[in-house]
C-alpha positions as CSV (number, residue, x, y, z in Angstrom):
1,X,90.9,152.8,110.8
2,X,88.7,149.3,111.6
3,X,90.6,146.4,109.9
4,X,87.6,144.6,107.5
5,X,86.3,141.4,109.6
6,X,87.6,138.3,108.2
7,X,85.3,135.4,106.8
8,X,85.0,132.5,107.8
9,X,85.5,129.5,105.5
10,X,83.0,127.3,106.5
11,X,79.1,129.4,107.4
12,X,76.0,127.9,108.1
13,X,72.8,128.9,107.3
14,X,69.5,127.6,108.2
15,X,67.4,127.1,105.9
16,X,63.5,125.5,106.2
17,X,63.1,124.9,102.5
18,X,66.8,123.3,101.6
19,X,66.0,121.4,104.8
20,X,62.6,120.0,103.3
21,X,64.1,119.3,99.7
22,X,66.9,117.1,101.7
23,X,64.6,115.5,103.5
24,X,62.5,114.6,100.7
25,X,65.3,113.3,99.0
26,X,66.7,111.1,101.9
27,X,62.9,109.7,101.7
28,X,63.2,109.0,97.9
29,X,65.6,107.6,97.7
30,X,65.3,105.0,101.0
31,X,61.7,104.1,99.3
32,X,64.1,103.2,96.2
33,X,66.3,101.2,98.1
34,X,63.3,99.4,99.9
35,X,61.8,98.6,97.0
36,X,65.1,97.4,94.8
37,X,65.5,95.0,97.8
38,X,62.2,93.9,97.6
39,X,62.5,92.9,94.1
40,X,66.0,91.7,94.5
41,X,64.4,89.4,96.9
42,X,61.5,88.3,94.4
43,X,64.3,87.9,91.6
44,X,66.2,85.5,93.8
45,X,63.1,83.6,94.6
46,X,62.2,82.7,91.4
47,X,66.1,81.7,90.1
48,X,66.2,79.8,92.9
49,X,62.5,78.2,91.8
50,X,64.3,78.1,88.0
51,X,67.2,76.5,89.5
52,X,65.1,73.6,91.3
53,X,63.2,72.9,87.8
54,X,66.4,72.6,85.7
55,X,67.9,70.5,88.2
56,X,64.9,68.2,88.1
57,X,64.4,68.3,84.1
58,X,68.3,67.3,83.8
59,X,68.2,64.3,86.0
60,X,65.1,63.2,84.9
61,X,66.6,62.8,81.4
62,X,69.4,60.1,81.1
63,X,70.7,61.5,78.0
64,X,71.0,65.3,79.1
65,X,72.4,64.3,82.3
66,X,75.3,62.3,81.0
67,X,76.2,65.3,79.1
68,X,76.0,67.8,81.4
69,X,78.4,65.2,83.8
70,X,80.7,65.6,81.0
71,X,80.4,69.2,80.6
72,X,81.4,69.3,84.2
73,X,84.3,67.0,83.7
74,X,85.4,69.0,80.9
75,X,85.2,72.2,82.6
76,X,87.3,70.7,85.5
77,X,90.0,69.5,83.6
78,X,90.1,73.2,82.0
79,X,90.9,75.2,85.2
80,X,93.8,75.7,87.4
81,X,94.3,73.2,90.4
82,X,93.7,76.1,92.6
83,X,91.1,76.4,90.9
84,X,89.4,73.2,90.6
85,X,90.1,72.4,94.2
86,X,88.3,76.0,94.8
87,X,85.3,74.6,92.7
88,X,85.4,70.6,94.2
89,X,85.2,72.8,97.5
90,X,82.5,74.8,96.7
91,X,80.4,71.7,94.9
92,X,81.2,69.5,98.4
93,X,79.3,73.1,100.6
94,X,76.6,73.1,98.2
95,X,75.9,69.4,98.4
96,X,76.4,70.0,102.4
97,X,73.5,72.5,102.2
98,X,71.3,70.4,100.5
99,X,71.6,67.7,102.9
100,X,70.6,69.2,105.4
């Protein structure tokens, strides 16, 4: 008697359509990424634009720029003083990179 043939657990098949489909996808969806990027990249811009004008507008007004130093005052006497040496830190590298 022949013993039956065993199977193997892994088998490949070859096959031109499943190959198309998966390439089709790959495509989709690195056009998807491409474009999320590109508007990530617009969205950034124009926050960054936003940004620029709100800055401006607050320390062109004396009144709304005495109370947004206070805001800040108050929010650093709220946090920890890992915390606020963390944000002091990170207020000291922005002003760095505006300097320059």
């Amino acid at each position: 008697m022949t013993e039956p043939k065993k199977q193997s657990f892994i088998s490949f098949k070859f096959d031109a359509m499943t190959f198309l489909a998966l390439c089709g996808a790959m495509y989709l969806a690195y056009s998807a990424h491409t474009a999320n990027m590109e508007n990530t990249e617009k969205l950034s811009a124009l926050l960054s634009k936003y940004e620029q004008t709100l800055d401006a507008a607050i320390a062109g007004d004396k009144d709304t720029l005495k109370r947004y130093r206070t805001n800040i005052a108050k929010t650093l006497e709220s946090l920890s003083p890992k915390e606020r040496e963390l944000m002091l830190a990170l207020l000291k590298v922005e002003k760095q990179g505006k300097a320059e």
